[in-house]
N, C-alpha and C positions, 0 to 999 in steps of 0.2 A: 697594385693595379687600380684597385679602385677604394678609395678613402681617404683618410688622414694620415700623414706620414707620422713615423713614432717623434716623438720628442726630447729632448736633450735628456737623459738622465743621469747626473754627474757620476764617474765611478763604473759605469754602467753600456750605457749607449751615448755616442756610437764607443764601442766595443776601444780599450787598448792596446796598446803593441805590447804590453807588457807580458812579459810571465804569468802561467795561471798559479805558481806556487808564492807570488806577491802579494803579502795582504794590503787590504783597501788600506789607503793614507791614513792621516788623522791628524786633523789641521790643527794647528798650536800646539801640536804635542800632547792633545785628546787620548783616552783611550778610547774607541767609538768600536761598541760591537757590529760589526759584518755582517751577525746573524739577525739583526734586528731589524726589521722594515718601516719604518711610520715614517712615510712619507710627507715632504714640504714641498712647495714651490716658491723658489725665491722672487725676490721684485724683478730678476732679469729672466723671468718664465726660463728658468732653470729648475729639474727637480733635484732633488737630492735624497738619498734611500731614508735619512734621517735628520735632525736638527742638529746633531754632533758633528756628522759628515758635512755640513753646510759650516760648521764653526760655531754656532752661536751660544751666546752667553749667558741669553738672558728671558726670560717671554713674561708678557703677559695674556688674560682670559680675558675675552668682552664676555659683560656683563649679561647681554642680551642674548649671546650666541654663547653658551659654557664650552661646546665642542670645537670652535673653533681659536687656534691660542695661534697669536702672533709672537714668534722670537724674535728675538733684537741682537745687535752687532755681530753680524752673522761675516766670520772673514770669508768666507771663499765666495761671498754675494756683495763684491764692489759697488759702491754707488757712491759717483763723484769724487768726493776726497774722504770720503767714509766708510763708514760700512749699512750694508744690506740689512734688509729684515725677509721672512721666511712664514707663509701661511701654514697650516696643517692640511693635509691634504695633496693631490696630485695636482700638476697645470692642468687647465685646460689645453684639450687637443689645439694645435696652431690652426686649423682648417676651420671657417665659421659655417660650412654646408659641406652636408654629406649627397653624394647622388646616389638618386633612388632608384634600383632596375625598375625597369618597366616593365610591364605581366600582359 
């Protein structure tokens, strides 16, 4: 009713037609725990439960931010004729204002 609607989360939301007794994919032929949550956002503000589930191969650490690690050639985050990279952390919500009841 009132906010931000949820946001893409691969695996996730919106929900799929699948079986609940299918385990999550695993892109390349990963083994990627299920049970594990550490969450990315890819370049196409897609999340992903983890950096394995998103595919990726490879990260680096900035220097200045140690908590924050970008992965690299990330397959299931297309970009162009390539591949994606993958923040640490969740998207931001798609909505840039939230409305504020009135009192």
């Amino acid at each position: 009713f009132m906010g931000c609607s949820t946001g893409r989360i691969d695996g996730i939301y919106p929900p799929s037609t699948l079986g609940s007794q299918q385990q999550v994919r695993t892109p390349g032929g990963c083994r990627c725990s299920e049970h594990l949550f550490h969450p990315v956002c890819g370049e196409n503000k897609v999340e992903f439960i983890s950096p394995c589930m998103a595919g990726c191969t490879s990260s680096t650490t900035n220097s200045s931010a140690p908590k924050q690690v970008l992965y690299k050639n990330c397959s299931q985050i297309p970009l162009g004729k390539g591949l994606g990279s993958a923040k640490t952390g969740s998207c931001p919500p798609s909505c840039s204002h939230m409305l504020l009841p009135a009192m």
